[in-house]
N, C-alpha and C positions, 0 to 999 in steps of 0.2 A: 504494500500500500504506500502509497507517496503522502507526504506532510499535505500537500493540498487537500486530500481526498479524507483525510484522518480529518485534519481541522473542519470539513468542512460537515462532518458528521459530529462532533463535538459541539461544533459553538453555533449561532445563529447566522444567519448568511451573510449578513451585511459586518461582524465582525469577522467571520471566516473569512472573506474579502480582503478586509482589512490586515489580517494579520499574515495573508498571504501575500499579499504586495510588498509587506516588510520585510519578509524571505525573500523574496525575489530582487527585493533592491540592495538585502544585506547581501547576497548572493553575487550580485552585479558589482556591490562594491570591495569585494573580496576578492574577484578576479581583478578590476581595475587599477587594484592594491598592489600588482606585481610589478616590484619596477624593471622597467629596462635597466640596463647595467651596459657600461662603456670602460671597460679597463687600458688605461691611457698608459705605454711607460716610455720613455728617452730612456736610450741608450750613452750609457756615462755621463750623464750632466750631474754634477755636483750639486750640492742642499745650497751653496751660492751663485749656481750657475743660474740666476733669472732677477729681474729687477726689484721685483717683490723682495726678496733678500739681499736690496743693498749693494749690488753688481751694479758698478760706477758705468760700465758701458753699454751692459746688454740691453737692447730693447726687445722685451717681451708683453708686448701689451695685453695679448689673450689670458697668458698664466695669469699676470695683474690684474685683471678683470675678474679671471674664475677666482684667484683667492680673495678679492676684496666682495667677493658674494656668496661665497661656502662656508664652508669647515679646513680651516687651514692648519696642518700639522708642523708643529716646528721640530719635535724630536719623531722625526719618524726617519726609519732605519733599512736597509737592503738584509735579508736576509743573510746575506754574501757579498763579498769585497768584487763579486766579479759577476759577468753575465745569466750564462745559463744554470748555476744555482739559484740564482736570486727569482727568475723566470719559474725555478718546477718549486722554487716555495710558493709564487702565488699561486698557480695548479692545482697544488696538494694539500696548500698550509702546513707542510711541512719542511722541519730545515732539510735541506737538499743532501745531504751526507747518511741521509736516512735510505734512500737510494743510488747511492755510489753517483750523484751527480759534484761531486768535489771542486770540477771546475770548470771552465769555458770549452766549449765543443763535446761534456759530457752526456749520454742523451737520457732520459726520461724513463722509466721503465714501465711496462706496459700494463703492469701487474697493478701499479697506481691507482687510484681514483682520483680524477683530475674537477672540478670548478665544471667547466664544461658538462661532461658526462653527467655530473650533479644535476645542474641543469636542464639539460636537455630532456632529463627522465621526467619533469615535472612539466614539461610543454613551452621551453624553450627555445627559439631560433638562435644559431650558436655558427659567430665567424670568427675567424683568426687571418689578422689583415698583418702583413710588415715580417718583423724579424722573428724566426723562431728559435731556433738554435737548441731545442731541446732532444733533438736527434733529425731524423731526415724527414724532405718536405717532396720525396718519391711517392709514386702509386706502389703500394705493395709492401709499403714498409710500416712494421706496429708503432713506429714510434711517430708518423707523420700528424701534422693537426687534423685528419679526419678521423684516425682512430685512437686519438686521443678525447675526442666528444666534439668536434667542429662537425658543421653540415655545410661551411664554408669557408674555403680560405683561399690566400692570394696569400702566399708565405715562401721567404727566405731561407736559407739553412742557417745563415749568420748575421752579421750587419750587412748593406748594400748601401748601394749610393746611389747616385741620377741615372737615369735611364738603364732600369738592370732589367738583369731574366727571372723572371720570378716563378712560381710553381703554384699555379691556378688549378686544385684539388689532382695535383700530378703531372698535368701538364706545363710543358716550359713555354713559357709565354714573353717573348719582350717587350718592354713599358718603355714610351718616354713619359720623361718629366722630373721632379724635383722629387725625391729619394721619400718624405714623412709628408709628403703632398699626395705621391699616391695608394700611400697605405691609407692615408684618410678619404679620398674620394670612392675607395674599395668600398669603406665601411662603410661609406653614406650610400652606395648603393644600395649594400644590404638593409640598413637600419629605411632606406624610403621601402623598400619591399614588405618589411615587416611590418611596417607602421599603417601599409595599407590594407595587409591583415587582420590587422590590431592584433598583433600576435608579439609578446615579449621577447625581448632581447638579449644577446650579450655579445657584446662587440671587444675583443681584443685586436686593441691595436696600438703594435709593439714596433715603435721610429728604428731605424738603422741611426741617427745620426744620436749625438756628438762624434761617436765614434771617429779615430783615425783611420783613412786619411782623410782631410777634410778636405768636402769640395763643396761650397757654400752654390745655392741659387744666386745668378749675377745680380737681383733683385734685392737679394736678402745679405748678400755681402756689402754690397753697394754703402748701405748703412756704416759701414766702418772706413772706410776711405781705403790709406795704404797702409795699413797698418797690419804689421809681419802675421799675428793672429785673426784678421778678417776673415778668413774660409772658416775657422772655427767659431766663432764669436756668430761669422755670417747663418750654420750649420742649427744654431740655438734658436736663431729667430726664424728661420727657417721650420724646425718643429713648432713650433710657439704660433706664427701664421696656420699652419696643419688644424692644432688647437680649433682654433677662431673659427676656421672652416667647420671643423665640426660641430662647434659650438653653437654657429648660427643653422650648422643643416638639422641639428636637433629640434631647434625653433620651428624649422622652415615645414618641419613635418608633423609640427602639435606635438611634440611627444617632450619635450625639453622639461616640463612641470614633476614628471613621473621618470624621471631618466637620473639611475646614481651614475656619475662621470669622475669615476676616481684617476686620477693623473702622480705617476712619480717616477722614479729614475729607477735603473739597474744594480747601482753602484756608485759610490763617490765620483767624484768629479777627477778631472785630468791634470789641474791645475791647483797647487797647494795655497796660491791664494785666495780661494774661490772655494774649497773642499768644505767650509763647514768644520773644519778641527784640524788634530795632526793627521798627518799623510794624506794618502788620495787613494785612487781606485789601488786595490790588491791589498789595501791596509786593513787592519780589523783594529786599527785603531779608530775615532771619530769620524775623518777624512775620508776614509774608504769606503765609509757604513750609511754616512747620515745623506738624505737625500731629500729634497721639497718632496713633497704630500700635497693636494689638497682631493677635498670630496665638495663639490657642487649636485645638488639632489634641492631643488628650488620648494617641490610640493611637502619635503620631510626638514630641508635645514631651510629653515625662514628668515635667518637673520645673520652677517656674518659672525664669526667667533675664530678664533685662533684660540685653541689646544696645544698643553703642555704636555697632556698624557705620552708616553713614547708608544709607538707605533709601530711595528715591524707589517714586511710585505709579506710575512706566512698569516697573519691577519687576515689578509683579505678572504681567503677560502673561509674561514666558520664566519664569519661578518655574514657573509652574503648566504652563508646554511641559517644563518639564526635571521635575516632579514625577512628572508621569503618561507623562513618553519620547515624548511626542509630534515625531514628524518632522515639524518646521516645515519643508515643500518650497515654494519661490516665496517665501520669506519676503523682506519688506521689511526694510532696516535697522534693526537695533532699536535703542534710546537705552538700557533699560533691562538691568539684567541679572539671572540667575538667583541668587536668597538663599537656593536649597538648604543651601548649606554653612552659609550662620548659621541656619536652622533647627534644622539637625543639632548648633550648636556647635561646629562645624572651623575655623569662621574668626573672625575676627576683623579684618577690612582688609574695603574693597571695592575690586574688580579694577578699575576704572577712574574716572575722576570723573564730575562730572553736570553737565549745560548748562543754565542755563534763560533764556530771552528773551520777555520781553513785549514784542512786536514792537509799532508805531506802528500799529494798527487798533484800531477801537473794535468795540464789541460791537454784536448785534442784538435790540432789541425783542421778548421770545416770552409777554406774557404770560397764561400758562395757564389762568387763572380763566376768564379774560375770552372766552376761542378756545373752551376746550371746552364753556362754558355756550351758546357759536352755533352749536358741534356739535350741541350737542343739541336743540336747539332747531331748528336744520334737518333733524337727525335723527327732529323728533319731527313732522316735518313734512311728512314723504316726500322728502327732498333728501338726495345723499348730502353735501354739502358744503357748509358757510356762503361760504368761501374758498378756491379751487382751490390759490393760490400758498403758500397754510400748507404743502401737499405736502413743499414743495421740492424741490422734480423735478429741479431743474437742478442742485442738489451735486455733479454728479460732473464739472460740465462746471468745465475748467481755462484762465482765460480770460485771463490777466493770467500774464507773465514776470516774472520780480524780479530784479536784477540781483545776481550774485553775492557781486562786493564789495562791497557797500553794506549795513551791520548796522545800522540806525535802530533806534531803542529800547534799554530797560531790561538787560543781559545780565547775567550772572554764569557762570562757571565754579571748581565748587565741587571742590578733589582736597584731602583733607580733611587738613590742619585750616585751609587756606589758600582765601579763598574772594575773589575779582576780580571785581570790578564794572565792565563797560564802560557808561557809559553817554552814549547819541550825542545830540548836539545837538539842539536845537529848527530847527520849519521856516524859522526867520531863520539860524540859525548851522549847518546843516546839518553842517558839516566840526567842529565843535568838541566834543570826547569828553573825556569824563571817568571817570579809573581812580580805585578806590580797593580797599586790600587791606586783608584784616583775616585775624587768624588769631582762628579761631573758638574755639578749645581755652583760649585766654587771654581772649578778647575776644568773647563769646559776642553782647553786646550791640550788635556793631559800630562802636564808639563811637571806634576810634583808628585812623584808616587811617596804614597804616605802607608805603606804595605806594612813600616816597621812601630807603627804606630795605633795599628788596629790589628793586633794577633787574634780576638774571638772572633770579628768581623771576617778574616781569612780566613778563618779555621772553617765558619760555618757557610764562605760561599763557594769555598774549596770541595766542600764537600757534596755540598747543591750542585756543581757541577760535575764535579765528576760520577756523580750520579744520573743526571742530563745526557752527558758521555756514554756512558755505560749504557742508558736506555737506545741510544743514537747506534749505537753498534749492534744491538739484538736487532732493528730494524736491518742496519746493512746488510747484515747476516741472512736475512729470509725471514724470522720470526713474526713475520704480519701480517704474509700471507697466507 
């Protein structure tokens, strides 16, 4: 029996009426309640690579725009000092070491549950526009963004530049135009599709640019005159215009009111004057980690605010499960957690700290140029493939143990404003580690370790972490599938 047909044997007609309409409209406003979702990220631009943060030269008018109308994050952080970690933490919401993604050119593993897939199972339209870099953007391969949970993509293996070959759901495709111009005119193709659906969204799209080498639009360089860093500086405002575009195409198709538009970077910035802290990209100090944030969502944030809560990019995965009530069932352990509440302005604390480890592996070789122009080229040749092993077929196979106790590499455990660097020996002095603590609230710059000054304080974040650790390697290992 349906609510209509019960009610309408229960109550008198003119209330059965009546309280059916209220079903029916709480019903309507239930579905209307889903927001689209636009996940925004530049590649390498530092937490002061944009005008909003005080960059004496950049002009970014769009970012400035979206932050003086959002929720603007000052302490929000890259999962990872480098690309494709930072990328499968927003995927997963997990830190990327959880599945052997340690550093640039590592891919994604299939076994995953990705943001997407989430999505999608609950009746959303799902593209991945620009860079991917989380393994291959081939037909036929587990790791590409259609079996990842994409229904559509225009995707790169790596970063690109102006007029590249891109991989339109496996096919190689050449594009002119201006590099984070045409990952955004991708998305607004799809986002006008959906909108005439009225069918919900999630648009990832992921810029090639700060990235070197730079090669600015003559439009967007122009801005700088002759000055030695113009193609870079040009490459900023170049994403930042992308921005705008999309900004106003979300307008242009009613849906902008109901649209969350999260925007942030991969990684620390290129440049240590501009980084936001010590070092830059590769650092797991400040520099390397902190990156602009904002969230523009017009219908849910009504009034600007700039937040001090810290923020990390494996967030965004439960954010967006707890936005839309999604029952994560089978869920793997998350690292990140839900920012509803600073959304909303309820909070102001985050519920637990955050781990980050640039574990002792180097990265892998993916470069894009080079692969999709022999895509196409075998493509144009009647072959499906230049190179079978680009695929990467084998991601998901888990082949190598890591031993528990044993935490090589770069760590830090950040519970805020106190932030612990472990950092382990080299391959001669394996055993020999080094702490150093800083409180970031005084000491933003990391400049004074005070480690000899707070022994309980070490004792018990040393131990948080390497507890962190410890969990971070049962995943490596297979434990989670």
């Amino acid at each position: 029996m349906n609510i209509g047909s019960m009610i309408t044997r229960v109550f008198p007609s003119q209330v059965a009426i009546l309280l059916v309409a209220v079903w029916v409209a709480l019903t309507s406003l239930t579905h209307a309640a889903q927001p689209n979702i636009v996940l925004c990220m530049a590649d390498d631009q530092g937490w002061g690579d944009t005008a909003y943060n005080g960059h004496p030269l950049l002009k970014t008018p769009h970012l400035d725009a979206m932050a003086a109308a959002g929720l603007r994050f000052d302490r929000f952080y890259a999962a990872a000092p480098v690309c494709s970690p930072t990328r499968g933490s927003v995927m997963t919401g997990r830190h990327p070491n959880r599945f052997g993604c340690f550093s640039w050119g590592r891919p994604l593993r299939p076994q995953e549950i990705t943001i997407a897939e989430r999505l999608q199972a609950v009746g959303y339209a799902t593209g991945h526009f620009g860079k991917w870099h989380l393994g291959s953007v081939l037909k036929g391969s587990p790791v590409n963004p259609g079996n990842s949970g994409f229904d559509h993509w225009l995707s790169a293996f790596n970063f690109y530049d102006n007029d590249p070959v891109l991989s339109r759901e496996g096919k190689a495709v050449e594009i002119k135009g201006e590099s984070s111009m045409i990952a955004a005119e991708a998305a607004i193709e799809f986002i006008q599709e959906q909108a005439k659906k009225s069918k919900p969204f999630l648009a990832v799209v992921w810029f090639g640019s700060p990235h070197s080498p730079h090669r600015a639009a003559p439009e967007d360089a122009a801005h700088y005159g002759d000055r030695k860093d113009a193609q870079w500086l040009g490459e900023i405002t170049g994403l930042d215009r992308a921005v705008g575009r999309l900004r106003a195409a979300l307008r242009q198709a009613g849906v902008h009111e109901n649209t969350l538009f999260w925007y942030t970077s991969d990684n620390g910035g290129l440049k240590m004057a501009s980084s936001g802290g010590r070092g830059k990209k590769g650092a797991i100090y400040e520099g390397g980690l902190r990156v602009p944030a904002i969230i523009e969502w017009p219908q849910r944030i009504k009034a600007p605010r700039i937040t001090l809560v810290p923020g990390n990019t494996a967030d965004i995965y439960p954010t967006l499960l707890d936005l839309i009530g999604i029952d994560a069932a089978n869920q793997p352990v998350l690292d990140g957690v839900s920012l509803v509440s600073v959304i909303d302005g309820l909070s102001d604390s985050r519920p637990k700290p955050m781990g980050f480890w640039k574990f002792d592996q180097g990265g892998i070789s993916t470069p894009s140029d080079k692969w999709m122009r022999e895509e196409l080229a075998a493509q144009q040749a009647g072959r499906d493939y230049h190179d079978k092993t680009r695929l990467m077929a084998n991601a998901a196979e888990i082949k190598t143990q890591y031993p528990r106790d044993q935490h090589p590499g770069h760590a830090a455990w950040l519970d805020w404003p106190w932030k612990l660097h472990h950092i382990g020996g080299k391959k001669k002095q394996p055993d020999k580690v080094t702490l150093e603590l800083y409180n970031l609230e005084e000491d933003p710059m990391e400049t004074e370790n005070v480690v000899e000054l707070h022994a309980g304080r070490v004792r018990t974040m040393r131990r948080e972490l390497h507890a962190w650790q410890g969990s971070v390697i049962d995943s490596l290992n297979g434990e989670d599938y």
